[in-house]
C-alpha positions in Angstrom: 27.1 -12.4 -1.3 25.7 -9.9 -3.6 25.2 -5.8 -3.5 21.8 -4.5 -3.8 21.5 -1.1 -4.8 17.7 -0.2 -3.9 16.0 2.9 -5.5 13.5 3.8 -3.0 13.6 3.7 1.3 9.7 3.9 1.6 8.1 0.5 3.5 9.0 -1.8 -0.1 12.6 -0.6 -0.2 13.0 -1.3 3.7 11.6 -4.6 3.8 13.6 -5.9 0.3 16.5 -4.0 2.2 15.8 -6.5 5.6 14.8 -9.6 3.5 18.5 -9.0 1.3 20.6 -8.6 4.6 18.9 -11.2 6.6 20.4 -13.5 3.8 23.8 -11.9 4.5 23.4 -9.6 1.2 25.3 -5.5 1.5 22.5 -3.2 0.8 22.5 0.2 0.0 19.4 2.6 -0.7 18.9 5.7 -2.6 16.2 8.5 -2.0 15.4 11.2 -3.7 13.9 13.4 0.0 16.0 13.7 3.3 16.0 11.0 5.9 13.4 13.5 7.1 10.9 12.1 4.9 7.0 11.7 4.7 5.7 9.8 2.2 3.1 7.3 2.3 4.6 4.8 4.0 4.4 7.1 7.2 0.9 8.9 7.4 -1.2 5.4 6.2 -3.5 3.8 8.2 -1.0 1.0 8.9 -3.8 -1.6 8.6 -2.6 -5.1 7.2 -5.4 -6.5 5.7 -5.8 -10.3 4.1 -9.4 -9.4 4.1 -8.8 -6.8 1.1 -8.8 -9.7 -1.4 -10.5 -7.6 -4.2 -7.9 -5.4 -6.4 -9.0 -2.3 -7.0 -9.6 -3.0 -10.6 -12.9 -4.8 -9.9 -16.6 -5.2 -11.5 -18.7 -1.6 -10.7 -15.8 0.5 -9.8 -15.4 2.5 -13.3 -19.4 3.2 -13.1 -18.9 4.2 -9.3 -15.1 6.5 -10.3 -17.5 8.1 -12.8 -20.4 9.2 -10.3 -17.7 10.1 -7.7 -15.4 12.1 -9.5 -18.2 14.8 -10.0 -17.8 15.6 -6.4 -14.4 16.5 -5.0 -15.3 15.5 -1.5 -16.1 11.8 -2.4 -14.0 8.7 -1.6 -12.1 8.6 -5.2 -11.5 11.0 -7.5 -10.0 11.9 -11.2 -8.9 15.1 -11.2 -9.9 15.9 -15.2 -6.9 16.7 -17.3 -5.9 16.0 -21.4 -3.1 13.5 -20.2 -2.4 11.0 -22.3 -0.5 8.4 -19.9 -3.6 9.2 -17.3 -5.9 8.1 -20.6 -3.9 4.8 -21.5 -4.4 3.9 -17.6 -7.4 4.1 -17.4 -7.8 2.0 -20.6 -6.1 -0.8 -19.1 -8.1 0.1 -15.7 -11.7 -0.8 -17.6 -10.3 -4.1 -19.1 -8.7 -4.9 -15.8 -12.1 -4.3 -14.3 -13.8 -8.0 -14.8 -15.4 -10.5 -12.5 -12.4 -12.7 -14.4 -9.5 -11.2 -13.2 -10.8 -10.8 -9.8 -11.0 -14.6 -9.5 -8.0 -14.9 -11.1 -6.2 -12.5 -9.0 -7.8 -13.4 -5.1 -6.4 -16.2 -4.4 -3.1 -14.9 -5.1 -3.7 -11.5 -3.0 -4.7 -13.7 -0.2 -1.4 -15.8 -0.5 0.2 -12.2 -0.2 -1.7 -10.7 2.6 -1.4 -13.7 4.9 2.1 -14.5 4.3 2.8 -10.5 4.9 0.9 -10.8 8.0 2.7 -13.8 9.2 6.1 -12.2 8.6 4.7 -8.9 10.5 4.1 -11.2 13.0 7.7 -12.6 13.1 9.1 -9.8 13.0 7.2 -8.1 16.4 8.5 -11.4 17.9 12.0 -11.3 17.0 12.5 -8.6 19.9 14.8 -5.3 19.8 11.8 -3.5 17.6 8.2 -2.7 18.5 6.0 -1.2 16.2 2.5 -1.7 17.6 1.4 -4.8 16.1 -2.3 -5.2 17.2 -3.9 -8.5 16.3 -7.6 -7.9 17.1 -8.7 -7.5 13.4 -10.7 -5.4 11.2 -14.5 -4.1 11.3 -16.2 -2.5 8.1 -18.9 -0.6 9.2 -21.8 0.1 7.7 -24.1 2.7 7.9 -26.7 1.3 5.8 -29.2 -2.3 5.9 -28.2 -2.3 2.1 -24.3 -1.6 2.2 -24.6 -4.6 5.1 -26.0 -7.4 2.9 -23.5 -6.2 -0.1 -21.0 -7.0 2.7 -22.1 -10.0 4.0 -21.9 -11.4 0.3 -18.1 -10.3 0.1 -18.2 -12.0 3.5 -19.1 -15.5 2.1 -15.9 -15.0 -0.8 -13.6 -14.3 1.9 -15.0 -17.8 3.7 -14.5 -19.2 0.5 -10.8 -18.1 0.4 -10.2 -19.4 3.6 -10.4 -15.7 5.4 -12.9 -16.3 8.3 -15.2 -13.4 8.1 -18.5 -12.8 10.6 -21.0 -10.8 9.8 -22.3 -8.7 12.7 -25.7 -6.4 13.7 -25.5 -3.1 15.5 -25.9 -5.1 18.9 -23.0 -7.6 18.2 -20.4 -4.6 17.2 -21.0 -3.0 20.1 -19.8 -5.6 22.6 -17.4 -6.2 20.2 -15.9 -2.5 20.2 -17.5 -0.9 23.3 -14.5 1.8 23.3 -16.9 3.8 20.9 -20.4 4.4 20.7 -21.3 3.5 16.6 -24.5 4.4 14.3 -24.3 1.8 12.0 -26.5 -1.0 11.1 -24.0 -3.6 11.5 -20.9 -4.7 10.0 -18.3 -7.6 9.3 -15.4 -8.7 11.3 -12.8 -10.2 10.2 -10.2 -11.4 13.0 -7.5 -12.3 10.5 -6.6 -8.1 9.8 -4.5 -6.6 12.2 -2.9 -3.3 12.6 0.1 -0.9 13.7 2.0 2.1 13.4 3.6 2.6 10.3 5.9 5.5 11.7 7.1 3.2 14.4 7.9 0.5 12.0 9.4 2.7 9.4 11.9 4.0 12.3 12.8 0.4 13.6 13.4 -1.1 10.3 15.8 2.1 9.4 17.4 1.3 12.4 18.2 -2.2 12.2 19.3 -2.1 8.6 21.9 0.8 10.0 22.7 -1.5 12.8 23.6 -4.6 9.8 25.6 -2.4 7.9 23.1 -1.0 5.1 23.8 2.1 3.6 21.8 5.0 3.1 22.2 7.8 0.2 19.5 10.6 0.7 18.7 13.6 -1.7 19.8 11.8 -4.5 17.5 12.2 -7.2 18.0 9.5 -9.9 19.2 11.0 -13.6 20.1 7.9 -15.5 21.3 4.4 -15.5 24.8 3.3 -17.1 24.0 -0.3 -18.8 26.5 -3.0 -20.5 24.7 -5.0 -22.3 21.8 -6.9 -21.2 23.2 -5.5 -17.5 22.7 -2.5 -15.4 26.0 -1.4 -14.2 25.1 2.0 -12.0 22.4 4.3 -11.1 23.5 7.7 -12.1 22.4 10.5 -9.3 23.6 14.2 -9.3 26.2 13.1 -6.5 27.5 10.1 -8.3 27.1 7.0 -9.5 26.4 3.9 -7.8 27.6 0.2 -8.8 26.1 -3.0 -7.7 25.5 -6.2 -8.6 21.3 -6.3 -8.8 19.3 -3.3 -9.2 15.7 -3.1 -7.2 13.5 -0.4 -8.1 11.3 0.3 -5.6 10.5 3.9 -6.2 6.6 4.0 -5.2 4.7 6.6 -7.6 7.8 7.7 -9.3 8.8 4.4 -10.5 7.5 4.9 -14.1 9.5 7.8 -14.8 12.6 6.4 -13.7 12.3 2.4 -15.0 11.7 4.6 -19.0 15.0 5.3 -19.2 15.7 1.6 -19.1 12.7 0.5 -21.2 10.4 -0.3 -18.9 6.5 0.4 -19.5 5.1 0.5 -15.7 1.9 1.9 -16.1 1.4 3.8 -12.9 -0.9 6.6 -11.4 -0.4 8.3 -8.1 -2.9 7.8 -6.0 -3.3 10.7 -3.0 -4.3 9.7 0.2 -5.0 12.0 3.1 -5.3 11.5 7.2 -5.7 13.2 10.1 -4.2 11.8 13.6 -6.5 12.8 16.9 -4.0 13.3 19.8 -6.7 12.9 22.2 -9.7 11.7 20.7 -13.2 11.7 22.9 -13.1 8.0 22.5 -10.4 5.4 21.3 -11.6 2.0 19.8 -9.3 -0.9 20.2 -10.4 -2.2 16.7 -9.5 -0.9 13.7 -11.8 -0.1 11.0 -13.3 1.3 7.7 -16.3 3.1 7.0 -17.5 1.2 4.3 -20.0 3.8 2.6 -17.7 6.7 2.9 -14.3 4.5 2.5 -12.2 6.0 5.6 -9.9 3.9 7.5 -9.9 4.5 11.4 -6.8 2.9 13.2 -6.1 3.7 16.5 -1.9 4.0 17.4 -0.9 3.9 20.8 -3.2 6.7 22.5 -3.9 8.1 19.0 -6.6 7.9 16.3 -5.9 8.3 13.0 -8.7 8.8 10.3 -7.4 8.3 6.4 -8.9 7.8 2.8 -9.7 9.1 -0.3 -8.1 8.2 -4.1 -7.0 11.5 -5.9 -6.1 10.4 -9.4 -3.9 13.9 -10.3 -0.9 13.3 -11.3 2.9 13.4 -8.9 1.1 16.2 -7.0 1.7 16.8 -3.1 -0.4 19.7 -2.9 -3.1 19.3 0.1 -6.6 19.7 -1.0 -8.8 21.0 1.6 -12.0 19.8 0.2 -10.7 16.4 0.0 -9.6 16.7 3.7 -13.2 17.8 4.6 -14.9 14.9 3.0 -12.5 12.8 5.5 -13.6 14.6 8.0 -17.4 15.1 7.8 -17.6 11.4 7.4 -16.5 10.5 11.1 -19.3 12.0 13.0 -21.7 10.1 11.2 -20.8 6.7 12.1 -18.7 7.9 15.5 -21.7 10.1 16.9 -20.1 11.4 20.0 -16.9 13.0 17.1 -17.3 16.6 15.6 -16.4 17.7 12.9 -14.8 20.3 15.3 -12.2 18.0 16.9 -10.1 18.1 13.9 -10.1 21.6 13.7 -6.2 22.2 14.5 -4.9 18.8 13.5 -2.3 19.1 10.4 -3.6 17.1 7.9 -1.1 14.7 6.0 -0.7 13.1 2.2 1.3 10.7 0.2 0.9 9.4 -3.2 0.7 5.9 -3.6 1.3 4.0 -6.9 -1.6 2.4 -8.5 -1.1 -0.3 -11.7 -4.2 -0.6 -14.1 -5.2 -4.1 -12.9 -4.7 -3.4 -9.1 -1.9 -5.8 -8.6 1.6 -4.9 -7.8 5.1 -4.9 -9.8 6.6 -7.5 -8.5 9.9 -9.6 -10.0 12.8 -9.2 -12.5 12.5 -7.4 -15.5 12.9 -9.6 -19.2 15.2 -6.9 -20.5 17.9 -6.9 -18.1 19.4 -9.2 -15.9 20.1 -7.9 -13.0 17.1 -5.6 -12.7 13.9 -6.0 -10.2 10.8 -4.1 -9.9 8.7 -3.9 -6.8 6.0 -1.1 -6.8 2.5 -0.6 -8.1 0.9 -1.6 -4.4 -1.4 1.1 -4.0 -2.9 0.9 -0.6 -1.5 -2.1 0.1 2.2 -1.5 0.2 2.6 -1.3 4.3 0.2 -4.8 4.1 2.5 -6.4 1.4 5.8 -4.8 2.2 6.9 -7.7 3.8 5.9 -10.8 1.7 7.1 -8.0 -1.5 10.8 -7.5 0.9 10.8 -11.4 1.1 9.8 -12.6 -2.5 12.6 -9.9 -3.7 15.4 -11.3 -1.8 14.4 -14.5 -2.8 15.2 -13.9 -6.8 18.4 -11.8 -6.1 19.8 -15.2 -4.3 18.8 -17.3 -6.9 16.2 -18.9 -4.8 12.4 -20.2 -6.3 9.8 -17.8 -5.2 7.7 -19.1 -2.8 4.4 -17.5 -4.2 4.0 -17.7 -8.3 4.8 -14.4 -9.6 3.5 -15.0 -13.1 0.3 -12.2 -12.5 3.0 -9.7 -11.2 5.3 -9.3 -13.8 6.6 -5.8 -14.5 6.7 -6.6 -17.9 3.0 -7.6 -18.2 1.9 -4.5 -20.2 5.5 -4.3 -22.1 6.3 -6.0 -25.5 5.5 -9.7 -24.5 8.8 -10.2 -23.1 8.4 -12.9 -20.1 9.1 -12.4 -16.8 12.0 -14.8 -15.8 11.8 -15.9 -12.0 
C-alpha cells in the first residue's frame, strides 16, 4: 500500500485521510496551525445539503454581488481593492455565471451531495463516533410572498433532479417546526438535507485516524516542494521535509499559493464566513434552516443554536468584522420573532475562510503535470457537505481505482494550459 502525504487537516483532508486508510493506505497530514485549530471546518453551520444543487456561479448573482457589496452588512460582499488575481476571478466568475453551466453542473452536484450524505450516513452507523447526524431536513424560509414563488420554482428543478422538495405556507411550517414561533410567509422543505456538528465530527474523525495509525505534523507551514521529474518527491516545511508516494493538496483557501510553486493555476478567493452559537437560546427548532432573503443558516447542535452566513470576498484575511457580524445578527429577529438582537450580545463571534473557484465547483482529481499529485479544494460552503464523497473519490485515484462519479467538470487543471485531467 501506498503513503499519502496530505497538505491540509480541515474536513477534505480528514475525510481523504479516512477514505486512504480505510483502503489500508499510511497517511500522514501536514498543517500549517496547532492541533488547536479553528478554521472553517469547525464554526460552519454543519448543514449537508443535496438541495444546494445551484453553484454559486449562477444566472443574477453578479447583478445581485454588485447591489450588495455597497452595503457591508449584506449577505455577500467584495471588499474593493486593485488586486489583480481578485480581478481575473471574477472574470472567470461572470462567464461561469450562465443558465448553461448550471445545467451542466446540477446533476453532477446532486450526484456529490447525495453520495456525501449517504456516506455521512454510514459513517454515524458504523458506531465508536457520534457526531449529531440529524436527518429531519432543511427549511428555507422566506419572509416574503415573492421570495416564496422564486422558491417554489427552484423547488420544481430540485423535483426534476430527483431531490423531493415541498413547498409549504406559514401554517404548514409551523406544524412542521413548532419548536419556534416564525414570521415568514412560507417556505420549502426539503427532507433529503440533514445536519450535525462539525466540531464533533472534526474530533471523531481525528481520533480514529490516530487510532489507524495516521500521522499528524502541525505548525508546519509549507515552503516548497522537491520534484524528479514528472514526480513530486517531498513537501518541504521549515521542520523538514516529508516523502511519500502521492501528494494530496487539500489546503482549503491557501491552496493557490501553495499548488504555484508546482505550476498549478487554482484560481481561488477566500470566502469569510461568520457565526454565532446561542448556548441557551429562548427557543430551539429541531429543523435546520436558512433565511432565504437574508442568507443565514440556523442549525441547531445538541442544546445549541448556531446562526452563520455572509460571503466576504477580502482576500486570506481572519480579521472579524463587526458590521458583518451585526448583519448576521439583525437578521434573526425578523424571521425568529421571540430572538433579540440582545441575546447575542456576549456570544464570541467566529470566522473561517472558505475557498471559492470561479465556476462554483470544487478541485477535485489529479493534476496533468505531475503524477503523483491530487487536488481537492475549491468547495466553498460546501466542503463539510462534500467532504466525504471528495475523501472517497480521492482515495479512489491514489489506488488506481475508476472514480465512481465523472470528474471531467472538476479538474484542477480546468483553467490551466489545456492540459487534461487524467483519472
Amino acid at each position: 500500500m501506498a503513503h499519502i502525504c496530505i497538505v491540509g487537516s480541515g474536513i477534505i483532508g480528514l475525510c481523504i485521510a479516512h477514505a486512504c486508510q480505510q483502503r489500508g493506505h499510511r497517511v500522514t497530514l501536514l498543517d500549517r496551525n496547532g492541533v488547536a485549530r479553528d478554521g472553517c471546518s469547525f464554526g460552519n453551520a454543519g448543514m449537508v445539503v443535496p438541495s444546494h444543487f445551484v453553484p454559486l456561479a449562477a444566472p443574477g448573482m453578479v447583478a445581485l454581488g454588485l447591489k450588495w457589496m455597497w452595503n457591508p452588512e449584506s449577505p455577500f460582499y467584495v471588499k474593493p481593492r486593485l488586486d489583480r488575481e481578485l480581478m481575473a476571478w471574477g472574470w472567470k466568475f461572470w462567464k461561469a455565471s450562465t443558465a448553461e453551466r448550471v445545467r451542466a453542473a446540477a446533476p453532477l452536484i446532486r450526484d456529490l451531495s447525495l453520495a456525501s450524505r449517504e456516506a455521512f450516513v454510514e459513517l454515524a452507523r458504523e458506531g465508536g463516533m457520534d457526531f449529531g447526524l440529524a436527518e429531519r431536513g432543511l427549511l428555507m424560509l422566506c419572509r416574503e410572498q415573492h421570495t416564496l414563488e422564486e422558491e417554489a420554482r427552484m423547488a420544481v428543478q430540485a423535483r426534476e433532479l430527483g431531490i423531493p422538495a415541498e413547498v409549504l405556507d406559514a401554517g404548514q411550517v409551523a406544524e412542521l417546526e413548532p419548536g419556534v414561533r416564525m414570521q415568514v410567509a412560507g417556505g420549502i422543505y426539503f427532507p433529503k438535507d440533514c445536519h450535525l456538528s462539525p466540531g464533533l465530527l472534526m474530533a471523531g474523525l481525528q481520533a480514529r485516524l490516530v487510532a489507524g495509525g495516521a500521522r499528524f505534523v502541525w505548525g508546519r507551514e509549507v515552503t516548497g516542494w522537491r520534484t524528479e521529474g514528472r514526480r513530486v518527491a517531498a513537501v518541504e516545511t521549515a521542520g523538514g521535509s516529508v516523502e511519500a508516494d502521492e501528494f494530496v493538496l487539500a489546503g482549503g483557501a491557501w491552496s493557490a499559493g501553495l499548488g504555484r510553486a508546482l505550476g498549478l493555476d487554482l484560481p481561488l478567493q477566500a470566502g469569510k464566513g461568520y457565526s454565532l452559537t446561542l448556548e441557551r437560546p429562548r427557543q430551539l427548532p429541531s429543523i435546520c434552516a436558512i433565511f432565504t432573503e437574508a442568507r443565514v443558516a440556523v442549525t441547531p447542535m445538541g442544546s445549541t443554536l448556531r446562526f452563520g452566513g455572509t460571503m466576504e470576498i477580502g482576500g486570506l484575511n481572519e480579521d472579524i468584522n463587526p458590521v458583518r457580524v451585526r448583519g448576521i445578527v439583525k437578521s434573526v429577529p425578523g424571521y425568529y420573532p421571540d430572538f433579540a438582537v440582545k441575546d447575542f450580545e456576549g456570544v464570541k463571534p467566529w470566522r473561517g475562510l472558505r475557498p471559492c473557484s470561479p465556476d462554483g465547483l470544487p478541485y477535485v482529481g489529479r493534476s496533468g503535470g505531475h503524477d503523483n499529485l491530487l487536488v481537492a479544494t475549491g468547495h466553498a460552503m460546501m466542503g463539510l457537505s462534500l467532504g466525504p464523497i471528495t475523501g472517497r473519490l480521492i482515495a479512489q485515484l491514489v489506488s488506481s481505482e475508476r472514480p465512481t462519479i465523472d470528474l471531467g467538470l472538476l479538474s484542477p487543471d480546468r483553467y490551466g494550459a489545456g492540459t487534461a485531467m487524467r483519472s
